[in-house]
Steps between C-alpha positions, in 0.01 A plus 500: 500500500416437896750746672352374863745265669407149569366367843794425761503124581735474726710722751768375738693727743856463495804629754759600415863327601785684552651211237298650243673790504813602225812731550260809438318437801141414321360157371719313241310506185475097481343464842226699294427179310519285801235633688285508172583093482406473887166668420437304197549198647298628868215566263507144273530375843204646632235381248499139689502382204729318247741681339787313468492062428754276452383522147498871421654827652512838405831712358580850502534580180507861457558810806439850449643721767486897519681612806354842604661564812751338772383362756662639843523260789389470749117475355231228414357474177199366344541288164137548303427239235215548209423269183627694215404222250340101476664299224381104448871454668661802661376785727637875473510608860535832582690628815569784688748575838381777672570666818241357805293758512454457084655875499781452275553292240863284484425314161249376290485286197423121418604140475350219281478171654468190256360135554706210378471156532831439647612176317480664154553845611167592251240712616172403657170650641518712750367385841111572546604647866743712366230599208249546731700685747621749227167569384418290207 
């Protein structure tokens, strides 16, 4: 079994809003998942390539979350994204929030991101850009 994590894709800086905040004076868990959507989508968005048609478009279909420590504000953080896994259809992507300086680590775990052709809601090939772009 390879124990060495995979290359990181993608990394996008994010601020932190004093809306993102909850009653106990650290980030609400949910904004968590924002900010991995925001990165997702920054890093489909950056292959300048297609992605997304009129035809197809890809669904979340599964998130994996493990929140390993609040996040106080004020701060930045950086959201890291690695391929975790290339299906014919879907892509496991891993993600991590860490602090800016990549000191401490906020949460970790992994989405997977399906193609469907939109019209029948059945799945279809992933994208070569996004295949290429992860790796395979």
């Amino acid at each position: 079994m390879n124990d060495k994590p995979a290359p990181v894709l993608f990394r996008m800086p994010i601020a932190l809003r004093w809306r993102d905040l909850d009653a106990f004076n650290h980030v609400n868990n949910s904004n968590f998942l924002t900010y991995l959507e925001e990165a997702r989508i920054r890093w489909f968005d950056s292959l300048d390539e297609e992605w997304v048609t009129e035809r197809t478009a890809p669904l979340l279909a599964a998130v994996q979350i493990n929140y390993r420590r609040p996040i106080p504000y004020p701060a930045s953080v950086m959201v890291e994204l690695s391929c975790e896994r290339l299906g014919s259809s879907s892509v496991t992507i891993a993600h991590r929030i860490l602090s800016e300086d990549g000191a401490t680590l906020y949460a970790d775990g992994h989405v997977v991101m399906v193609w469907v052709e939109r019209a029948s809601g059945r799945p279809t090939p992933l994208p070569d850009a996004v295949r290429r772009a992860a790796g395979g």
